[in-house]
VOLO-912225 format. One record per residue (C-alpha): x, y, z; residue in one letter. Coordinates in steps of 0.05 Angstrom, whole numbers, padded with zeros to 5 digits, always signed. Example, Ala and Ser with C-alpha at 12.3 -4.5 7.8 and 13.67 -1.06 7.14 Angstrom:
! residues 2
+00246-00090+00156A+00273-00021+00143S
END
This chain:
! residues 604
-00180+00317-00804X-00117+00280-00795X-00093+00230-00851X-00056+00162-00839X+00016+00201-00835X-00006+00253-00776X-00040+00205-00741X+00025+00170-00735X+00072+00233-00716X+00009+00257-00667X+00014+00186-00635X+00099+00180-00629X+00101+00255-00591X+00048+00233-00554X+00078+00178-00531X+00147+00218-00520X+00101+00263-00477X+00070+00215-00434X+00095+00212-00363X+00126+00150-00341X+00069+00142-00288X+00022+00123-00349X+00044+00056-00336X-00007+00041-00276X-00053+00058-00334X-00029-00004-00380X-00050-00051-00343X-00121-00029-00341X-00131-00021-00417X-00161-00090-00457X-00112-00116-00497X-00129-00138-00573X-00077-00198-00558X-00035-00217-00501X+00031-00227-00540X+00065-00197-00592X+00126-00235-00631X+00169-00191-00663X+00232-00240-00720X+00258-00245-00776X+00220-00297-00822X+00269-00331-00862X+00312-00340-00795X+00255-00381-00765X+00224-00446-00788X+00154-00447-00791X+00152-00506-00750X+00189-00469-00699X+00134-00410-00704X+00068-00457-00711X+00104-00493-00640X+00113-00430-00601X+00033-00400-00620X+00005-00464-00602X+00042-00471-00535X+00026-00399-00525X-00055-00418-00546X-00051-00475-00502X-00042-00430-00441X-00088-00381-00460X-00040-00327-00494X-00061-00301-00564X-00004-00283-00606X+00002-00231-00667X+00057-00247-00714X+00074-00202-00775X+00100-00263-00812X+00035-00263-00870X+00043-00183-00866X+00072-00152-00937X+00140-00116-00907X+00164-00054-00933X+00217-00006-00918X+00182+00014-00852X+00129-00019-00807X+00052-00008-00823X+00006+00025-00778X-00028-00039-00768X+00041-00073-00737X+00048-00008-00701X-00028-00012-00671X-00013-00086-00658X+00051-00069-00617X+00014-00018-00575X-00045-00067-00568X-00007-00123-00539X-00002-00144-00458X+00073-00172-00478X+00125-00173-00537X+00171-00228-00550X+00228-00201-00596X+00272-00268-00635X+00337-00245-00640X+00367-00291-00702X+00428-00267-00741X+00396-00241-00798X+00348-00190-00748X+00389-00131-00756X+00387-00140-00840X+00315-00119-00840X+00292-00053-00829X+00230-00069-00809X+00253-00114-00752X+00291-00056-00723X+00233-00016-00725X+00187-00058-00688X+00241-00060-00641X+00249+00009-00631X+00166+00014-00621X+00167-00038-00573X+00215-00009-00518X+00180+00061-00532X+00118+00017-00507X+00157-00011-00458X+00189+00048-00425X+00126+00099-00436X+00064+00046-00427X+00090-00008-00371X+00096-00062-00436X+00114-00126-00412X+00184-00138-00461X+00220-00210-00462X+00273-00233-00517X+00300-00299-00548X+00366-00304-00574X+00357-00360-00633X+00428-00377-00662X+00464-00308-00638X+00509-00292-00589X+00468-00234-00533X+00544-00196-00542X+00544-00194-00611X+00478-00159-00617X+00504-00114-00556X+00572-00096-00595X+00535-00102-00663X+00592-00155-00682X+00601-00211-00715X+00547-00232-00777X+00486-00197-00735X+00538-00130-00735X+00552-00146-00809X+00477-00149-00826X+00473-00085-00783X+00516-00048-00822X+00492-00063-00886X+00426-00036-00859X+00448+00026-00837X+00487+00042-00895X+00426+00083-00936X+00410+00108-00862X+00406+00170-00822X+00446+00177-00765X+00385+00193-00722X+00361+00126-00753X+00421+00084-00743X+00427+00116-00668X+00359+00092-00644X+00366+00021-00672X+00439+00018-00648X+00411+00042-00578X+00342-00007-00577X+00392-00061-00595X+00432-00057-00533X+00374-00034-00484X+00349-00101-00509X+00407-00142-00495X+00387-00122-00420X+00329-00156-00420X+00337-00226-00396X+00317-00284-00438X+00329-00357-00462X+00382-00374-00519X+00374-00432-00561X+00451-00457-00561X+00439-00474-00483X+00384-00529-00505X+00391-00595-00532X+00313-00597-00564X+00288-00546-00587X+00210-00569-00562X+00231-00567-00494X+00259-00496-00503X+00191-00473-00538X+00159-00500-00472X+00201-00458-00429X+00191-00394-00468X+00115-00408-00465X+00122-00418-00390X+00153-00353-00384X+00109-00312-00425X+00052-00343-00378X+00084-00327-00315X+00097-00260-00333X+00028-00240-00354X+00002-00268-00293X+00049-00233-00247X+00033-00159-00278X-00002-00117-00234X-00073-00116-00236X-00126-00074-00227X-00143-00100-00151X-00065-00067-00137X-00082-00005-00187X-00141+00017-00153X-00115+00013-00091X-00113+00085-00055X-00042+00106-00044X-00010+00060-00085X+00027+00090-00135X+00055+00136-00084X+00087+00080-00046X+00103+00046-00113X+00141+00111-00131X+00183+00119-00071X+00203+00040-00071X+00229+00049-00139X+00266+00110-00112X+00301+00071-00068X+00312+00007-00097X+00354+00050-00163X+00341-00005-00212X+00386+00020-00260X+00448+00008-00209X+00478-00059-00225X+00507-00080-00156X+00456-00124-00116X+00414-00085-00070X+00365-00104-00005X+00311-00056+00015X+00266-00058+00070X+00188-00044+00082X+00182-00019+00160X+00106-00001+00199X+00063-00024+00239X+00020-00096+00225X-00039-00057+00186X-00009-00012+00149X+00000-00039+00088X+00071-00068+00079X+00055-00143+00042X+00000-00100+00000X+00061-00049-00031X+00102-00108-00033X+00061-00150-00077X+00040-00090-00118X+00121-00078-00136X+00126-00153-00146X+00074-00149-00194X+00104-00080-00222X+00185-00106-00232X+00171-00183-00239X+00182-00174-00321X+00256-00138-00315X+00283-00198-00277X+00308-00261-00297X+00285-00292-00231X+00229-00274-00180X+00203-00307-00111X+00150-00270-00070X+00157-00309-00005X+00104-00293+00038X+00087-00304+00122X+00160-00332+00133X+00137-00308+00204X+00098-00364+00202X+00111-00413+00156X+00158-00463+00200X+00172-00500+00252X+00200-00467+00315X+00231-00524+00338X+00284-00531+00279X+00352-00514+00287X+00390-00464+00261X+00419-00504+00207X+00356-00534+00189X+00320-00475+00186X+00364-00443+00138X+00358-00503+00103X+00285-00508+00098X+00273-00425+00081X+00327-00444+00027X+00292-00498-00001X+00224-00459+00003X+00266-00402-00038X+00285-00448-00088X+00217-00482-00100X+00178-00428-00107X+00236-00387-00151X+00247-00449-00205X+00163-00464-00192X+00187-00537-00174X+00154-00562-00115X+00192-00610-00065X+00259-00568-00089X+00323-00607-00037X+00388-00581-00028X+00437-00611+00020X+00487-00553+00039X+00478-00480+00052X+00526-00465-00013X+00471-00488-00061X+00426-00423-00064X+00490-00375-00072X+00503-00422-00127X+00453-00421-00167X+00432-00350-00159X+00501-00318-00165X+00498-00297-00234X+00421-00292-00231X+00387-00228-00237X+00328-00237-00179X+00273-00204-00147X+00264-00231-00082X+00211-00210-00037X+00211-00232+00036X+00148-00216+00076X+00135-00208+00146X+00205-00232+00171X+00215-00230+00251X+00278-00269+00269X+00343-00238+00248X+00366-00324+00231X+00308-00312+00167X+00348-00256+00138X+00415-00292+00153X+00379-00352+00122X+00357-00326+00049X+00397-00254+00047X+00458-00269+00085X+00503-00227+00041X+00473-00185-00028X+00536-00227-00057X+00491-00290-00065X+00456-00254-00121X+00475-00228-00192X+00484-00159-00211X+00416-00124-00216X+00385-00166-00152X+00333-00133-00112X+00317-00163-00043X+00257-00131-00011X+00248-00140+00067X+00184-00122+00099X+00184-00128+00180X+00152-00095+00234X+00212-00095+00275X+00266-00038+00240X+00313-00058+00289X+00317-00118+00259X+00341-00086+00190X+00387-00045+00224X+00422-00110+00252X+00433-00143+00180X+00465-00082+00157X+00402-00055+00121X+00411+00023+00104X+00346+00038+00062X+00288+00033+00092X+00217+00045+00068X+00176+00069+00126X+00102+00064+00119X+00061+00122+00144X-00015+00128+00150X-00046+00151+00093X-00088+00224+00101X-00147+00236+00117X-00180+00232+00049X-00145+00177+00027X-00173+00134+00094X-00241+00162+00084X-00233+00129+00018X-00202+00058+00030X-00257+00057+00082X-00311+00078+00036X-00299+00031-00020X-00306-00025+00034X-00372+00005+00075X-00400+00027+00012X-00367-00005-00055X-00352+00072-00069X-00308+00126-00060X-00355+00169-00006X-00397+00147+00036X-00470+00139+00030X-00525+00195+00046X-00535+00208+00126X-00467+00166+00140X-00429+00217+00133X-00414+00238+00200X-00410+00160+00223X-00364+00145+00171X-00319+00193+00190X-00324+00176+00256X-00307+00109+00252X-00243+00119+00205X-00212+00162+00252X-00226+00115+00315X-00191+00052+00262X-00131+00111+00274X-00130+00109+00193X-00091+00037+00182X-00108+00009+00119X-00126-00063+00146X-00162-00027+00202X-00214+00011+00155X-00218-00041+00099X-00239-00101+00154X-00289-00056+00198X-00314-00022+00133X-00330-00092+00104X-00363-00113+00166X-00418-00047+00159X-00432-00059+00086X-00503-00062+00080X-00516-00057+00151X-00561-00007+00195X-00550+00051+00227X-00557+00026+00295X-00508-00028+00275X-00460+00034+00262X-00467+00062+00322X-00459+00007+00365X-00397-00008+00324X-00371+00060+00347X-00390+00052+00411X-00348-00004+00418X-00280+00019+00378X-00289+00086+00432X-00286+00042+00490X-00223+00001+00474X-00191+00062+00469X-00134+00034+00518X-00110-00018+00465X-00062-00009+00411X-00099+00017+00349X-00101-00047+00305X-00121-00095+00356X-00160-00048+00377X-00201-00046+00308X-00189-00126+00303X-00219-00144+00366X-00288-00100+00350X-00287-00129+00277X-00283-00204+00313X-00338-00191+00368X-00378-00161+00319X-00378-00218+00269X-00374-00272+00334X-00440-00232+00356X-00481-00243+00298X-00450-00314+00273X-00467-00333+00349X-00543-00318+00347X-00553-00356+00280X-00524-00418+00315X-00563-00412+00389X-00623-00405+00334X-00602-00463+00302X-00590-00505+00361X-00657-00481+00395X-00699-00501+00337X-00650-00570+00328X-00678-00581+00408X-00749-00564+00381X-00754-00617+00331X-00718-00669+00372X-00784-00656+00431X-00830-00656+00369X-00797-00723+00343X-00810-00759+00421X-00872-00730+00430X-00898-00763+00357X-00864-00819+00378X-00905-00822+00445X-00970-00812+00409X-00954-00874+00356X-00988-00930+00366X-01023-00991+00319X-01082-00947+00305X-01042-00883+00293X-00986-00902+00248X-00974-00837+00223X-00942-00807+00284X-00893-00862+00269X-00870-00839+00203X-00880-00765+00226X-00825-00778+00285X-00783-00813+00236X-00787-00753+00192X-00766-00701+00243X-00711-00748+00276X-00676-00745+00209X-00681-00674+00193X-00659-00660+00268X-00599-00711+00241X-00585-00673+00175X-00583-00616+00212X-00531-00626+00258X-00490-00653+00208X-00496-00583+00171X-00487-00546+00229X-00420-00585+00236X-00400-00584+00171X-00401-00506+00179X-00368-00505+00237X-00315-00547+00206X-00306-00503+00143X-00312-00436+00184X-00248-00465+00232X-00211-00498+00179X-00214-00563+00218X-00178-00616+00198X-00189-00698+00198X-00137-00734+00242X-00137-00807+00275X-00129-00816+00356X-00127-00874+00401X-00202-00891+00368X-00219-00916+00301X-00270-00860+00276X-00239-00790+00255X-00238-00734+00302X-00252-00664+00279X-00196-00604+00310X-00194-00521+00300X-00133-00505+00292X-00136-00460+00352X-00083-00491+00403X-00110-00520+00461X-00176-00542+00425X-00176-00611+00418X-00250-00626+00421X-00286-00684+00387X-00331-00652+00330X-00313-00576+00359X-00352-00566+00414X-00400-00596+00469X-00455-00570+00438X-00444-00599+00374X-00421-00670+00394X-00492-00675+00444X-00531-00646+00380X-00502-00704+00340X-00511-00753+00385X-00569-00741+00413X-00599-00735+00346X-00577-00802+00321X-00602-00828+00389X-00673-00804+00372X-00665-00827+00299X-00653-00900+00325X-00711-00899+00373X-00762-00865+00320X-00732-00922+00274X-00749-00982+00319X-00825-00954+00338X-00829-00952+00264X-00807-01016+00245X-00854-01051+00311X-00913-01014+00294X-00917-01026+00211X-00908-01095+00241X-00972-01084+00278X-00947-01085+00344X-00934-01025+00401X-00862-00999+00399X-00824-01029+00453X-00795-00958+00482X-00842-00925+00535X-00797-00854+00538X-00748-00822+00495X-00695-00783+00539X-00657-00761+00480X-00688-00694+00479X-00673-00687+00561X-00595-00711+00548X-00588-00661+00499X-00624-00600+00540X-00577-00622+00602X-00512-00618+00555X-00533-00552+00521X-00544-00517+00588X-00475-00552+00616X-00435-00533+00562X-00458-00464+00566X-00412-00468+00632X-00357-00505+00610X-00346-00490+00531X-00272-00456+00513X-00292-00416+00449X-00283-00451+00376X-00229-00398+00364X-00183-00391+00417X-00166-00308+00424X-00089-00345+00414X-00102-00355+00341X-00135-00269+00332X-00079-00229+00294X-00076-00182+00359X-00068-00233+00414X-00013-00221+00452X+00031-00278+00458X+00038-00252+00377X
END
């Protein structure tokens, strides 16, 4: 049976023990609070403290404080549980810090946590200088001293060593603001953003990933002070923006600065030049680095500026165009010492050309580790199910083991039957010509354009059905038999609401978008180019139409024959219109989603 004391010296060597890959573990564990503020009490108003834990309450961040906690000569095991049970730390730097044992202490516990668990660590200087707690000068190395006088030199040694480690650690000092609310604000910001960007357990249980994590950290040598820029190389599938974000979400908390800038492929106009685009990618930097939408900057000097003497974490994902690099990473000189700059590309030429050395190539993961990322999508677990064994196989080494590959075709057999598997593999084995991935894209798209398109020729053949029901009733109305009124009525409208669902489906499925042209009602467009059709499609206009159509005739035999006279329309031809438009169109239609916008088309 251990008492209080061995518990303690059982947990500190196990936590010298641990590996440093326990960290993928922290993140996973459930946290008692989110933030842990390690100060010195008289240093800090109470004000000041109340401030900060409602800020940090107001965005959703618990914080322990020791401050009602009876101090001694060493910290309790409840202030050590509560360090180790804590998603972050804040340590308060003030000058009297280093005059309390205790402080030091938690100190030293929380960068054990933070180098042996993954603990998020960030520190606020309040009133002291970051190079007099470095140097241990000045009143915070007078208070030091004094501390260490009745010391060991084991003792003195750690805190001397925490104390500068710390200094490392980026973080806000009170002398560069004017009030001290707005300040508060900023630390509470901070904390927020930095619990948000650790890496979470959709990244952790991701097959592979700690491998890749592992050889990125390799490379980037984060303990190197000159600024560095790595890049991601593979294939589009493989995984690249997924190892990114998970080191994003891994480093964010040892940087002052960090901007995960995603698509840049994508995310501009083609037709700028090259001055404006750098100026644009800049701006976009910026914006999403300082979180402050609608960032401008007028010259290309700015960014070097202002991130000079910044220690950042930049990601920049799927850049093409040599101009993006040349835009945001012209030189690693536009960043402060410490600066990462991660490139991820499927063009390595492209590094090469800017001058990049290290290079992260992506490989396919093995055989059991496909099987798996495939599994977990088929199945929601890590093998696959009874009698799809074989099949599952099959299929993982026909998606040539890329990551996107198995996780979009597994997701499309989840929960289907084994015919549907087998017709799946039928079709990945006979596009065996194409490259792998749009290979496995194209079979995922016809598959899921298969079954969405029977659900809609169902929808439209029973829309038709209820439109011929609606003019027959209509027909049979009369005086005598008012009822076939109200029943057309009734089955014009739902042939109405219907259409208006289907399109409103269609819509949301394309990502249409409202725009104004030449004619005052708004006109409905996929973002497909070269699909500018009113409402999406043939089909759906005539359904609309046509249903209205009927709606207004069923309307007027309604209103004639409650009047007690015969409606004044003989034949309905709505139902014929929309027949002759549906067959038509069946000739003539482009599809909703031209194969321009599919991640394999070519002209990509």
């Amino acid at each position: 049976i251990f008492c209080i004391s061995d518990l303690e010296i059982f947990s500190l060597l196990y936590l010298n023990l641990m590996p440093s890959s326990s960290s993928s573990s922290f993140s996973s564990r459930t946290w008692r609070y989110r933030v842990f503020a390690s100060f010195h009490v008289e240093d800090l108003s109470m004000s000041f403290l109340s401030h900060l834990q409602k800020q940090l309450n107001e965005n959703g961040n618990s914080m322990f404080s020791d401050q009602v906690t009876e101090r001694g000569q060493s910290i309790s095991p409840e202030i050590r549980r509560a360090i180790r049970e804590s998603r972050i730390s804040i340590v308060m730097l003030s000058k009297n810090y280093a005059s309390s044992s205790w402080c030091l202490d938690e100190l030293v516990e929380i960068l054990k946590c933070k180098e042996h668990l993954g603990q998020i660590v960030t520190t606020f200087f309040y009133g002291v200088d970051s190079s007099d707690v470095r140097k241990q000068t000045g009143e915070f190395g007078i208070a030091f001293k004094e501390t260490c006088e009745t010391k060991t030199e084991e003792k003195r040694r750690k805190w001397s060593q925490a104390l500068k480690g710390l200094v490392n650690i980026a973080g806000e000092h009170s002398l560069n603001w004017d009030k001290e609310a707005d300040m508060i604000t900023k630390i509470a910001k901070e904390v927020a953003n930095k619990l948000n960007a650790t890496i979470s357990k959709d990244f952790e249980d991701m097959v592979g990933i700690e491998a890749h994590l592992q050889n990125m950290k390799y490379l980037l040598r984060l303990q190197k002070d000159k600024p560095m820029i790595v890049g991601i190389f593979g294939p589009a599938g493989i995984g690249k923006t997924t190892i990114a974000r998970a080191l994003h979400s891994r480093l964010s908390s040892s940087f002052q600065l960090t901007c995960f800038m995603e698509n840049i492929s994508g995310s501009y106009d083609s037709g700028l030049d090259e001055h404006g685009l750098k100026l644009y990618l800049q701006e976009k930097l910026l914006s999403k680095t300082f979180d402050m939408n609608g960032m401008g900057i007028y010259h290309l000097g700015t960014m070097q500026e202002i991130l000079c003497n910044k220690k950042v974490l930049i990601i920049l994902d799927d850049v093409d165009d040599l101009k993006q690099l040349e835009a945001l990473a012209g030189e690693t000189t536009w960043f402060g010492p410490g600066s990462r700059i991660v490139v991820t590309t499927k063009n390595q030429e492209l590094l090469q050309q800017h001058g990049i050395d290290k290079i992260y190539r992506v490989g396919v993961p093995s055989d059991e580790e496909a099987l798996k990322i495939f599994c977990r999508n088929a199945f929601k677990q890590s093998y696959p199910d009874s009698g799809f064994e074989k099949l599952a196989k099959r299929v993982t080494e026909l998606c040539s083991k890329l990551p996107l590959g198995l996780r979009v075709v597994g997701s499309s057999l989840h929960g289907k039957k084994e015919e549907d598997w087998e017709e799946v593999t039928r079709r990945l084995e006979a596009n065996h010509d194409h490259r792998e991935i749009e290979k496995v894209l194209r079979v995922r798209y016809e598959t899921s354009k298969s079954w969405r398109s029977t659900g809609m020729a169902f929808l439209v053949v029973i829309n038709l059905l209820i439109e011929i029901a609606s003019a027959v009733s209509e027909q049979l109305s009369s005086v005598h038999k008012p009822y076939f009124a109200r029943i057309s009525l009734v089955m014009s409208l739902l042939s109405v609401v219907l259409s208006i669902l289907d399109l409103t489906y269609k819509i949301r499925a394309g990502k249409a978008r409202f725009r104004w042209k030449w004619m005052p009602i708004p006109w409905f467009y996929y973002p497909a180019r070269d699909y500018n059709r009113i409402f999406g499609s043939s089909t759906d206009t005539a359904l609309l139409f046509c249903g209205v159509g009927q709606l207004i005739v069923s309307t007027i035999t309604c209103v004639f024959i409650q009047n007690g006279q015969d409606g004044p329309i003989n034949v309905s031809v709505w139902p014929l219109l929309f027949a002759i438009v549906m067959v038509i169109s069946k000739f003539m239609e482009k599809p909703a989603i031209s194969e321009e916008a599919l991640p394999f088309s070519k002209t990509q």
